[in-house]
VOTOR-331947 format. One record per residue (C-alpha): residue number from 1; residue in one letter; x, y, z. Coordinates in pm, whole numbers, m for minus. Layout:
% VOTOR-331947
 resi resn   east  north     up
  NUM    A      X      Y      Z
...
This chain:
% VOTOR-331947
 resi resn   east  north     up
    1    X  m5652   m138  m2069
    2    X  m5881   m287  m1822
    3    X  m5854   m615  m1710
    4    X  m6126   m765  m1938
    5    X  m5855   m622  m2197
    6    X  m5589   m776  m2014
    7    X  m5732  m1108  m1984
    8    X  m5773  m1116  m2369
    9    X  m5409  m1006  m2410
   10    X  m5316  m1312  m2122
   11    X  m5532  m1589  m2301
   12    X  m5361  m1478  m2647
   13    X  m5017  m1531  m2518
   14    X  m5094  m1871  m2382
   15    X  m5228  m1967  m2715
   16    X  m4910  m1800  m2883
   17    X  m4625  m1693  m2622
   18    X  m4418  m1590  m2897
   19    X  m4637  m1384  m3072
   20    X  m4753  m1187  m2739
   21    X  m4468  m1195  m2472
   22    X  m4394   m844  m2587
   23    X  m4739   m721  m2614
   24    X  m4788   m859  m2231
   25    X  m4459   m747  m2079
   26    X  m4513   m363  m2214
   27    X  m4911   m418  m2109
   28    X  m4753   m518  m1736
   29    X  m4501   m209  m1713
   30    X  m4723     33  m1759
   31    X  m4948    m84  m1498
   32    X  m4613   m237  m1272
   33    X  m4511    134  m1322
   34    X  m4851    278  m1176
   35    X  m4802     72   m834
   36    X  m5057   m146   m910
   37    X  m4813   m428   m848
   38    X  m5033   m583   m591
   39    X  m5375   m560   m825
   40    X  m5150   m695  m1101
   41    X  m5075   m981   m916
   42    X  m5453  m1111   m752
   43    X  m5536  m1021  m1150
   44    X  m5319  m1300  m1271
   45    X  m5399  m1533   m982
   46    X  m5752  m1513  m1053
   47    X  m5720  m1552  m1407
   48    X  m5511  m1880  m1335
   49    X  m5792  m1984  m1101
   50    X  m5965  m1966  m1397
   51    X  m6197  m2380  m1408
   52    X  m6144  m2382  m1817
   53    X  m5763  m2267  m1818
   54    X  m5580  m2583  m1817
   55    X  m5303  m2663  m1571
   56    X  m5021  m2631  m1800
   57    X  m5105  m2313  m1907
   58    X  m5171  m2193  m1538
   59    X  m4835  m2312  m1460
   60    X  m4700  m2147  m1761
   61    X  m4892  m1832  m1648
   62    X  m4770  m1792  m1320
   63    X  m4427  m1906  m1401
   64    X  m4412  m1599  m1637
   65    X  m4513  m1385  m1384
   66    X  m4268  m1485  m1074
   67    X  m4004  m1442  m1372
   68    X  m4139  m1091  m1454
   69    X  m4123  m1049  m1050
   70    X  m3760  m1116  m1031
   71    X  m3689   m915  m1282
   72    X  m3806   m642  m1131
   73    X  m3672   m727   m814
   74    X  m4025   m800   m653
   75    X  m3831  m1089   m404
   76    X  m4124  m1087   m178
   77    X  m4398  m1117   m430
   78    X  m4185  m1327   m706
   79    X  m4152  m1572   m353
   80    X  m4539  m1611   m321
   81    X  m4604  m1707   m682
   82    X  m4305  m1965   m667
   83    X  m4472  m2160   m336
   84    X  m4786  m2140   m503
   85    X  m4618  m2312   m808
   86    X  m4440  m2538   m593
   87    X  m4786  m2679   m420
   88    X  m4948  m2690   m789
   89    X  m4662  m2883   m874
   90    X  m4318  m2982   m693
   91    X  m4010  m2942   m837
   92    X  m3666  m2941   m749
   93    X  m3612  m2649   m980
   94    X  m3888  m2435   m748
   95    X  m3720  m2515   m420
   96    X  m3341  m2434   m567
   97    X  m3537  m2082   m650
   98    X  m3683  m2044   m348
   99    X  m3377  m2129   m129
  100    X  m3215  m1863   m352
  101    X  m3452  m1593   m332
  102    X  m3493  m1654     85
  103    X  m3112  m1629     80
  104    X  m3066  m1302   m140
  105    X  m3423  m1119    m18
  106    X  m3240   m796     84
  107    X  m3145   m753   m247
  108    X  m3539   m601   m316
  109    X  m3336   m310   m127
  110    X  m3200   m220   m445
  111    X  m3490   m230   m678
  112    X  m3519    137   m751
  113    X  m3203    114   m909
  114    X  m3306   m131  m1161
  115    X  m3343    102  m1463
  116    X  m3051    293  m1356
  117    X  m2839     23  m1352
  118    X  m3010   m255  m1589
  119    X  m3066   m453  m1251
  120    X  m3254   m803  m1209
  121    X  m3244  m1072   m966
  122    X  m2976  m1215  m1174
  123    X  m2741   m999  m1207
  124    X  m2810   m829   m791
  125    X  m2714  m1205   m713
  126    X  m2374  m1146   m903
  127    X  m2294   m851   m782
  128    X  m2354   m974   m438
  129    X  m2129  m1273   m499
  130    X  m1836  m1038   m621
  131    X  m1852   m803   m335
  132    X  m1800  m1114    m71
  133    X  m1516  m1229   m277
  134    X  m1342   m906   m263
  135    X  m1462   m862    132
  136    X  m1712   m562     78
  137    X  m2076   m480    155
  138    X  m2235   m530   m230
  139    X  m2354   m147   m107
  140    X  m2030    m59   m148
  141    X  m1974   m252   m461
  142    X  m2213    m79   m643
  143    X  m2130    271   m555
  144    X  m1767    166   m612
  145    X  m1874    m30   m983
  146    X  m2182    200  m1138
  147    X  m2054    531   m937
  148    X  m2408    598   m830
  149    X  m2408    858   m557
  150    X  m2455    774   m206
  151    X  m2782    926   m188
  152    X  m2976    743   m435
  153    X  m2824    433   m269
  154    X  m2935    499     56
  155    X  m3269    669    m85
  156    X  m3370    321   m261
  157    X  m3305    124     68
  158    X  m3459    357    282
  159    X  m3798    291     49
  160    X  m3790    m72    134
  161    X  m3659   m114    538
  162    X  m3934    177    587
  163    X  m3662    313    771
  164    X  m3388    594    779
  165    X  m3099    526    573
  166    X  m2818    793    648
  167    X  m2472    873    580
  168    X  m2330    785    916
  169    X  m1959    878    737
  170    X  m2091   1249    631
  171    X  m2296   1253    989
  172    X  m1928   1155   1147
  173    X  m1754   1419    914
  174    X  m1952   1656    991
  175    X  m1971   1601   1363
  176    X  m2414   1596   1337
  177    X  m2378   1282   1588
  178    X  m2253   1262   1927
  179    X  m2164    940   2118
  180    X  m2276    792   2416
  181    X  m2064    778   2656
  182    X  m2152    419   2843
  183    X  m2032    253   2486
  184    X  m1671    258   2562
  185    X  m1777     47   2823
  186    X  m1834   m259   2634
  187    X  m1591   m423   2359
  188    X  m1572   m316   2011
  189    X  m1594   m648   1952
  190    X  m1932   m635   2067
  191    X  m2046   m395   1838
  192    X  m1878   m555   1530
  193    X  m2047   m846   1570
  194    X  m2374   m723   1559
  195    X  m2272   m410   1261
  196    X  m2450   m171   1479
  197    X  m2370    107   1721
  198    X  m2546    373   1885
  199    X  m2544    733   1824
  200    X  m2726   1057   1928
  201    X  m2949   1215   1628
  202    X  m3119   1510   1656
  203    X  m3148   1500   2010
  204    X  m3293   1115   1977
  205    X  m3035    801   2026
  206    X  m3070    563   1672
  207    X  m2902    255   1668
  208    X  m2743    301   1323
  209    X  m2735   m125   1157
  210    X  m2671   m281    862
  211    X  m2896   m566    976
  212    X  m3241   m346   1019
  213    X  m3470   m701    966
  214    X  m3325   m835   1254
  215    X  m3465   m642   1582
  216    X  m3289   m944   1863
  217    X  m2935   m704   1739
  218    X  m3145   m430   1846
  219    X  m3271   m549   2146
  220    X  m2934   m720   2278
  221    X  m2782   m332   2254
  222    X  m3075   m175   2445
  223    X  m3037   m444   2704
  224    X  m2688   m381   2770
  225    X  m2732      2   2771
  226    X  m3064     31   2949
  227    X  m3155    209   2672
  228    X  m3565    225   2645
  229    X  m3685    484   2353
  230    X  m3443    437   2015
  231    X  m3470    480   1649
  232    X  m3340    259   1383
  233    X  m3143    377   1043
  234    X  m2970    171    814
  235    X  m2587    254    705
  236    X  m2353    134    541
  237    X  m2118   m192    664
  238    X  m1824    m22    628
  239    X  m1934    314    764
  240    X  m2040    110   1115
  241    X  m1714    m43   1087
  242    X  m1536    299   1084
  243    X  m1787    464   1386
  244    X  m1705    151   1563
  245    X  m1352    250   1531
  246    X  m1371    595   1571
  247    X  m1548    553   1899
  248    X  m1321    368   2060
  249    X   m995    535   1964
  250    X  m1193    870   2114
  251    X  m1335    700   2371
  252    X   m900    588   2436
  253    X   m809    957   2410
  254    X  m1042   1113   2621
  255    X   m986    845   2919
  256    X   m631    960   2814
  257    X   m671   1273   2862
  258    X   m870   1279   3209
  259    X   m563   1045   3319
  260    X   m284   1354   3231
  261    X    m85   1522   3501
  262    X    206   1713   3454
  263    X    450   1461   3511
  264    X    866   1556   3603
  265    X   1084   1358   3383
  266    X   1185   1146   3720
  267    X    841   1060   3708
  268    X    827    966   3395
  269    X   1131    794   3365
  270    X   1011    534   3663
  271    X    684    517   3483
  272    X    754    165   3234
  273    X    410      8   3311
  274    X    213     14   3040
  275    X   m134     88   3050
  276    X   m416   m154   2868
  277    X   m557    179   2681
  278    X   m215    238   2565
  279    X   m174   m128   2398
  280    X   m550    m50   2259
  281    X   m452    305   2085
  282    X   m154    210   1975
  283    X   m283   m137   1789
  284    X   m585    103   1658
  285    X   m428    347   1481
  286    X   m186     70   1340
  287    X   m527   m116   1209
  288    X   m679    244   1132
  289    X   m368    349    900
  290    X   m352      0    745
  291    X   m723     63    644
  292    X   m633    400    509
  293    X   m394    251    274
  294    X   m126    422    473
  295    X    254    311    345
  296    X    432    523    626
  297    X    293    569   1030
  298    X    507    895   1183
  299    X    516    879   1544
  300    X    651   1234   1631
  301    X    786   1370   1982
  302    X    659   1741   2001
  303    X    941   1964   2135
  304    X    750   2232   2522
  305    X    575   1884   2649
  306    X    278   1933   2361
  307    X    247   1540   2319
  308    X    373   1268   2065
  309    X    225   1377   1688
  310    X     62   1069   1478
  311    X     53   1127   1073
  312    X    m26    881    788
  313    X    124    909    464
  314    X   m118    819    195
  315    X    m89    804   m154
  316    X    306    985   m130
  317    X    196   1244    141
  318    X    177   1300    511
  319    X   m121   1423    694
  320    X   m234   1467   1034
  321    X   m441   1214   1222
  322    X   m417   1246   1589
  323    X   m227   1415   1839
  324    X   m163   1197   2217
  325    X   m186   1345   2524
  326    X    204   1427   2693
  327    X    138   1189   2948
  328    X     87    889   2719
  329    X    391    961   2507
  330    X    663    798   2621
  331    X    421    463   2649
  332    X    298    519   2314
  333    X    682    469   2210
  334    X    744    220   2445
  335    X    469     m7   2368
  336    X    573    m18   2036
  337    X    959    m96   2105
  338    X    821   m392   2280
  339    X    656   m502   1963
  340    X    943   m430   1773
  341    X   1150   m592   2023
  342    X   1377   m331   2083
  343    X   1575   m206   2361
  344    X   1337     25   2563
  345    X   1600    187   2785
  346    X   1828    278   2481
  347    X   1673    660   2400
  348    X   2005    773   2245
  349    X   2084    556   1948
  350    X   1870    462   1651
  351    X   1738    131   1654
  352    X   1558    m98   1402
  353    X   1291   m392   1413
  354    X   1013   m573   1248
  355    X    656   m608   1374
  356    X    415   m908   1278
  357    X     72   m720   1289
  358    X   m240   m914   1294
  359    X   m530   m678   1261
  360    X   m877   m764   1397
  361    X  m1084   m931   1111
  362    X   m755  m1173   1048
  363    X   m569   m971    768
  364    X   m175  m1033    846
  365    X    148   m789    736
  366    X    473   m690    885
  367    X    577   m326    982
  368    X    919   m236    951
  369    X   1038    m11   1273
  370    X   1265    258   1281
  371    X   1356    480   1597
  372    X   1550    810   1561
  373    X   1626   1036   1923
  374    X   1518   1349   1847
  375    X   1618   1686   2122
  376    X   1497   1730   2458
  377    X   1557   1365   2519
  378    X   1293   1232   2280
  379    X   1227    968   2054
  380    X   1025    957   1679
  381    X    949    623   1544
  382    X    863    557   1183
  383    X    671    265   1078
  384    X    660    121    739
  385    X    363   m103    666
  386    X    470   m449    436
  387    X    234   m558    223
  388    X      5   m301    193
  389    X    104   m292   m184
  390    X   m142   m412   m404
  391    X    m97   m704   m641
  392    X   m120   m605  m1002
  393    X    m97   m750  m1337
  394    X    118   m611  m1640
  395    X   m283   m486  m1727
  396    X   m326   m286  m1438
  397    X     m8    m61  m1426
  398    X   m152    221  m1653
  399    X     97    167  m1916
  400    X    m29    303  m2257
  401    X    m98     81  m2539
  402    X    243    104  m2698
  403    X    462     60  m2363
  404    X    228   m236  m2330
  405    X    315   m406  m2623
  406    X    658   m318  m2613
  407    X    677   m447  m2194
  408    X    502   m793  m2333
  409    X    790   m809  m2594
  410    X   1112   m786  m2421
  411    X    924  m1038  m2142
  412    X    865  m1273  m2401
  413    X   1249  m1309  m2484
  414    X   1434  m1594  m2314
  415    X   1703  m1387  m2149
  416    X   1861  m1094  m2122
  417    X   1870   m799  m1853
  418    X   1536   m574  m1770
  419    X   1551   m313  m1522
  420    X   1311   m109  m1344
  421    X   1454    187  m1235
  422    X   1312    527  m1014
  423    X   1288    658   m671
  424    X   1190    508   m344
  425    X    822    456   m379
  426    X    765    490   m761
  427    X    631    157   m767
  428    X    928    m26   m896
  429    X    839   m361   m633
  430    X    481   m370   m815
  431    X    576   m319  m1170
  432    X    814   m612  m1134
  433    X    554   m828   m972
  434    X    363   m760  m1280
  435    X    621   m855  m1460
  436    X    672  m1174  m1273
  437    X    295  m1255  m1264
  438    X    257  m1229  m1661
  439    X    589  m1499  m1674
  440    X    484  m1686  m1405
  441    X    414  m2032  m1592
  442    X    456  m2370  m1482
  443    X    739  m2478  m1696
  444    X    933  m2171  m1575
  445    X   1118  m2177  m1262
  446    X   1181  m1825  m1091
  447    X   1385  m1708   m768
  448    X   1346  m1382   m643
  449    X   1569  m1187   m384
  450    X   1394   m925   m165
  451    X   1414   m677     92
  452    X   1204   m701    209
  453    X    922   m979     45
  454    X    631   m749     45
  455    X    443   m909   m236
  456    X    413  m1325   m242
  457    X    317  m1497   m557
  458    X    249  m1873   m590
  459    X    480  m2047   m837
  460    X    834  m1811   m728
  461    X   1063  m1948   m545
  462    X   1102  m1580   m297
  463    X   1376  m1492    m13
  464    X   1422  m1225    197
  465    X   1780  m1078    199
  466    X   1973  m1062    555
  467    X   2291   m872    516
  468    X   2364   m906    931
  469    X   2406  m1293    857
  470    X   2618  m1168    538
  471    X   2300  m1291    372
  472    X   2317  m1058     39
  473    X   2229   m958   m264
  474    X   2531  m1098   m477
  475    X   2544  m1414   m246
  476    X   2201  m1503   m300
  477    X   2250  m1399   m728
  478    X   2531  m1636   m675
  479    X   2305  m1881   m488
  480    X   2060  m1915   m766
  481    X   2264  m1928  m1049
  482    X   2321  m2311   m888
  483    X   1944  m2343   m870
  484    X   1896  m2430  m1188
  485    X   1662  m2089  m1235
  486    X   1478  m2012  m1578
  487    X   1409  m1638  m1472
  488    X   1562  m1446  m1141
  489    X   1459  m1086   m959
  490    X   1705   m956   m754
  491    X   1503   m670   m546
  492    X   1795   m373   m578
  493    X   2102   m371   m759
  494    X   2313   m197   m541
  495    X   2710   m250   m592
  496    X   2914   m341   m892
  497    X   2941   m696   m806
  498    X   2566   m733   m791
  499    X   2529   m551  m1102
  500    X   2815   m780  m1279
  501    X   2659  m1093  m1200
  502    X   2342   m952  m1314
  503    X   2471   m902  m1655
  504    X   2684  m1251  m1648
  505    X   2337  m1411  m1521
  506    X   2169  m1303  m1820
  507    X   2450  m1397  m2110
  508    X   2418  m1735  m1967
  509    X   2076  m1796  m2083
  510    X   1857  m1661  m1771
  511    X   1597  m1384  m1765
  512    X   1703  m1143  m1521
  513    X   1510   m880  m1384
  514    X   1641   m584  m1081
  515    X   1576   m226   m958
  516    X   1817     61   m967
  517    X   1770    369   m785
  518    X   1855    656  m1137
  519    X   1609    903  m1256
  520    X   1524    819  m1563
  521    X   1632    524  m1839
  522    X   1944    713  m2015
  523    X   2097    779  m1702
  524    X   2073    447  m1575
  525    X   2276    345  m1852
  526    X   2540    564  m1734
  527    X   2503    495  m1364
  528    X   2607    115  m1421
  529    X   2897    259  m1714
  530    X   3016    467  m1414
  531    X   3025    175  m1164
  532    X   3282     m7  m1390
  533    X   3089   m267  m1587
  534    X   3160   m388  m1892
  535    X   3026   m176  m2189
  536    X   3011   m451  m2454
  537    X   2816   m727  m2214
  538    X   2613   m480  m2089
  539    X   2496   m359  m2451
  540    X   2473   m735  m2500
  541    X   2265   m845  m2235
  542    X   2018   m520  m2213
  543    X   1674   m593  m2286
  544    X   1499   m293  m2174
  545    X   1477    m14  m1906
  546    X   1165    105  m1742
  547    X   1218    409  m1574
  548    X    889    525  m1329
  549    X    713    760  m1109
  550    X    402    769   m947
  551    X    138   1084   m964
  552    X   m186   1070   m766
  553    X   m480   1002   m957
  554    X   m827   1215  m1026
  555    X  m1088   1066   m729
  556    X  m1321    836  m1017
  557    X  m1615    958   m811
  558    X  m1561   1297   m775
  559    X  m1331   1444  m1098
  560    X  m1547   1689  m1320
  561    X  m1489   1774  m1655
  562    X  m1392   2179  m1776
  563    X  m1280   2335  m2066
  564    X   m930   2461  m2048
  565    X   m835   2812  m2116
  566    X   m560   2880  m2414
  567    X   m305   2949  m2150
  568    X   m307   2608  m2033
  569    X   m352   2412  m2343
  570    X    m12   2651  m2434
  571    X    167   2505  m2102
  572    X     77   2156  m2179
  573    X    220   2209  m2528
  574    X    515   2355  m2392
  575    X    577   2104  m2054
  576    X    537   1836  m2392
  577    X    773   1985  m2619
  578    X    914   1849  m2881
  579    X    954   1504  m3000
  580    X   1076   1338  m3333
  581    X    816   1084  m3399
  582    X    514   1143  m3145
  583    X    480   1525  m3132
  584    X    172   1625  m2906
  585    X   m101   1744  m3207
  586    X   m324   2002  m3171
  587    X   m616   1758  m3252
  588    X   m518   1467  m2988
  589    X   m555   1813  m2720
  590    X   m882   1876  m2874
  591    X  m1043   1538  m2877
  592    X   m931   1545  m2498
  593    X  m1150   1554  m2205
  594    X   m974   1740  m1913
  595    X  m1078   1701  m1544
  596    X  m1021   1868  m1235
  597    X  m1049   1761   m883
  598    X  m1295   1843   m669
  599    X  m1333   1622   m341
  600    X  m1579   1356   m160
  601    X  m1619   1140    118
  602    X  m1428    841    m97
  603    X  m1147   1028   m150
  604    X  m1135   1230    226
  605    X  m1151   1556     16
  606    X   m888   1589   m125
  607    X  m1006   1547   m498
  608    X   m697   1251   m558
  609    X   m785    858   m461
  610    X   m462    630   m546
  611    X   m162    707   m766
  612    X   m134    638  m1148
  613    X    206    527  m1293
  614    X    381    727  m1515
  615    X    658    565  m1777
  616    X    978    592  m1999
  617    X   1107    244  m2150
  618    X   1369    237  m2355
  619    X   1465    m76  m2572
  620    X   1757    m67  m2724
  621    X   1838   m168  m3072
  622    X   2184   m140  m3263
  623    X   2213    197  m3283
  624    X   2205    281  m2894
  625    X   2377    m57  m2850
  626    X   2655    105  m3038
  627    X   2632    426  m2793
  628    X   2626    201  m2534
  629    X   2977     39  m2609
  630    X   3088    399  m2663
  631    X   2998    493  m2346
  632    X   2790    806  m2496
  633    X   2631   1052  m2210
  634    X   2268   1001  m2100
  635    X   2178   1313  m2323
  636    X   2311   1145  m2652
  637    X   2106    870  m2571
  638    X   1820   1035  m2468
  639    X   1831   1199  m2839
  640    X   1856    899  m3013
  641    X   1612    685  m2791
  642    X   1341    929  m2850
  643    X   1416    950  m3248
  644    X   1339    557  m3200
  645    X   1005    647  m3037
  646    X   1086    646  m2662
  647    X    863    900  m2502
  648    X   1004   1058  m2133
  649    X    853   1011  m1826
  650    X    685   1384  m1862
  651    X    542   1324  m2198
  652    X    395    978  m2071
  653    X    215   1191  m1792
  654    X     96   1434  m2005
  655    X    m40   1194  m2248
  656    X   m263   1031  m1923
  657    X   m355   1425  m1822
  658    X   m498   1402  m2187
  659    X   m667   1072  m2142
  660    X   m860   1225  m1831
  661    X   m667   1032  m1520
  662    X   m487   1302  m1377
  663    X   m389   1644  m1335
  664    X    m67   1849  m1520
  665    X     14   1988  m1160
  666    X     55   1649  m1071
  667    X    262   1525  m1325
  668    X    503   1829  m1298
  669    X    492   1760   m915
  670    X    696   1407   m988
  671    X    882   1412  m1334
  672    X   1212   1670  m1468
  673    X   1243   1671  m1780
């Protein structure tokens, strides 16, 4: 079509828009999709410059087009067709759309993802909104939301900045960048501000930014580093964020490591001053592991003067991340006694403490501190990191449709006993939350008892438990029960006259809800039997039993589909085996997509990102009552349970292997039987 032809096809939508928006819009993509944008556009200018076309329809015109802009994520262009509308004629609606669009302009960064991804101006602004609300770079966001690989990202905002735009993380990984050494220098904080740091590249130094528009950032850097030739590239936010980190905690080390002498213990032992570096490390790795999602921080003394081992543990398992010079040991540990506010000259008894950690960007939690001697005169230190658990609701938990319904059921009772029962670290804190967060109304008043508090919800009344003050779990059960509560959670359940009060609690007409270290649901019923409670309350009061692990889950980004060979379809059939009522079918296994892991940059590798919860509930109706009065063994119950429906904790987490979240290894790794 030529533009005669289009011209026609214009003037026949004004006189009928529509008839002929469609006819026009498919006209405009397939010359949009030629690159012609620019032609397109003086096209429709001078047709609306047009002395016969009247100045309603030339507004009409051009507000169609600035729309068809935006929808293609044309900021720039869609920005000169709304100032020329806004001269032609001023409204308040074209300066709230121009505000906007000078606001959100980097968003034209993204437009060739707009077919992948169904993207416009509207919904770019949305996502943009979301991803400050949950603290992230809406970069992030969308490879986190539409799993679009990095690449493409980076490849569609390279095309607009004109720029390189790398994977500083892989680059990092990889080791295809090395620092400079003045930056270590200046504060981090320095750096943060402006989301930029310098690297060598290929033999060139590039000032990797997130802010490539903005060339004072640039400038301020080269300034302070008497830097004259540089490149630019674009990375991610977060990725600067992590080199930023990485730089300095290197930077730390090596200064660490020029400082190192071979020291006699004399030496050391008259050595308390504590260097500034040494305060830096340790608070980095803290922030660094808190970042990482890390529950545990192992501080461990190596044995021949080989220096004090740092590991994580992530997601249920320990890895390496640093080892510290010999030297710097001993302050490492002390440093963090101070914190702790322990006793720095007492090496030969354990000692415990809290921390109050308050990490750079604001973000608040406590770390619980043990120290342990260890031979040749040393000391480990464990740290546990409060509140890096993550708030969930009953929705979120990966229970499957029928636990669901069944958890929603026995919550929606006015009292009675529910336990959560499992391991340390099976989630039990955060299933109960969700618990609490789904009865959480305003009519309903709710104590919890904690130890620690590592989750706070609005509308519970929480406390933390202090046995040195004789500050307990039965004295504070006790406590409430004057407190006029509607529904109570007591953290653990821990002696007999805990449990009793539990189950007097909840004849009187409360909802009570505790933890109980047992393996699965049966057995819990015979733990609190064997502690000496009374069989027909406790049948009375029972609700329900939740019994939990926690296997890791497939990495979303990375997990690839494969057909399974017969000898592991057999195993699955056989780690299943056989139930009463939900037997594992032969055509639930073949509608089943499995996945394996195979590793990224999101998930450091390893092929696993997060842990999925795996679940046994057991509600009891007259029948098991009846067992429970009788005081049957967990296997009885177990029988009978299942005959009901109950499905063990195994079956549960071969049912999510089915549904594509996780891995049978995985599930065998945490569950018996």
């Amino acid at each position: 079509m030529n533009t005669r032809e289009l011209f026609e096809l214009i003037e026949k939508y004004l006189q009928n828009p529509s008839a002929f928006e469609n006819q026009l819009e498919e006209e405009i993509k397939k010359r949009f999709s030629l690159k012609n944008i620019n032609l397109l556009i003086l096209e429709f200018l001078e047709f609306s410059q047009r002395p016969d076309l009247p100045r309603e329809k030339r507004i009409k015109l051009l507000e169609w087009l600035g729309k068809f802009l935006l929808e293609n994520l044309e900021i720039e262009k869609a920005t000169k067709i709304y100032k020329i509308l806004s001269k032609e004629t001023p409204k308040d609606e074209y300066t709230q759309i121009l505000e906007k669009l000078t606001f959100y302009k980097d968003l034209e960064k993204f437009k060739r993802l707009r077919e992948k991804i169904s993207l416009n101006f509207k919904v770019a602004t949305q996502l943009a909104e979301e991803a400050a609300e949950q603290g992230k770079s809406i970069e992030s966001f969308i490879l986190e939301k539409y799993r679009i690989p990095k690449v493409e990202i980076l490849k569609s905002i390279e095309d607009y900045y004109k720029i390189p735009a790398l994977d500083l993380k892989r680059l990092l990984a990889q080791r295809q960048v090395k620092k400079l050494p003045e930056v270590i220098n200046i504060k981090s904080s320095f750096f943060r501000e402006l989301l930029s740091i310098p690297y060598v590249y290929q033999d060139k130094v590039y000032i990797f930014t997130y802010h490539p528009k903005d060339p004072e950032r640039v400038e301020r850097i080269k300034r302070l580093l008497n830097l004259e030739e540089v490149e630019i590239a674009f990375a991610f936010k977060e990725d600067i964020l992590s080199a930023i980190e990485a730089y300095y905690q290197e930077g730390i080390l090596d200064l660490l490591a020029e400082e190192e002498e071979v020291l006699t213990e004399k030496e050391e032992a008259e050595a308390p001053e504590l260097d500034s570096a040494v305060v830096q490390l340790v608070n980095q790795i803290i922030e660094e592991a808190y970042r990482r999602r890390a529950s545990d921080i192992h501080w461990e003394s190596l044995t021949g003067r080989r220096g004090l081992l740092v590991r994580f543990r992530v997601d249920g398992e320990c890895f390496h991340y640093m080892t510290i010079p010999e030297s710097q040991k001993r302050s490492c540990i002390s440093r963090i006694k101070i914190m702790a506010g322990l006793d720095i000259a007492e090496k030969r008894l354990p000692q415990d403490g809290k921390i109050k950690f308050k990490t750079k960007d604001g973000q608040t939690f406590e770390i619980r501190v043990a120290t342990i001697p260890t031979i040749e005169n040393n000391e480990d230190v464990v740290m546990r990191i409060l509140g890096g658990i993550e708030f969930r609701s009953l929705e979120e938990i990966d229970l499957l449709p029928g636990h669901y319904a069944m958890l929603k059921s026995i919550l929606d009772l006015p009292y009675g006993l529910i336990l959560c029962v499992g391991p340390t670290g099976s989630g039990k804190t955060t299933t109960l939350h969700a618990c609490l967060k789904y009865l959480n109304k305003p009519n309903k008043k709710i104590w919890t008892a904690e130890d620690p508090v590592e989750i706070v919800q609005d509308g519970l009344r929480q406390v933390q438990v202090n046995p040195k003050i004789g500050l307990t779990f039965s004295r504070l059960l006790r406590a409430f029960l004057r407190a006029d509560p509607d529904i109570i959670m007591i953290g653990e359940t821990r002696d007999q006259e805990t449990a009793h009060t539990l189950i007097e609690a909840a004849l009187t007409g409360h909802l009570v809800l505790s933890t109980l270290h047992t393996n699965s649901a049966p057995e819990t019923v015979t733990r609190l039997l064997g502690m000496g409670i009374d069989p027909f309350n406790f049948a009375d009061s029972l609700l329900g039993i939740i019994a939990q692990r926690l296997a890791k889950r497939l990495c979303k980004y990375c997990k690839r589909s494969y057909t399974p060979k017969p000898e592991e379809i057999e195993r699955i059939k056989f780690e299943y085996g056989e139930h009463p009522v939900k037997p594992l079918s032969d055509s639930l296994i073949k509608e089943a997509v499995f996945y394996e892991p195979v590793g990224c940059e999101e998930c450091n590798f390893t092929g696993f990102k997060g842990r999925i919860g795996l679940h046994e509930i057991l509600v009891p109706d007259e029948d098991l009552k009846d067992l429970i009065i009788k005081n049957a063994p967990a296997n009885e119950i177990r029988k009978v349970a299942m005959q009901k429906g109950m499905i063990t904790l195994k079956q549960d987490g071969i049912l999510k292997v089915l549904r594509g979240e996780t891995t049978l290894k995985q599930v065998l790794a945490v569950t018996l039987r």
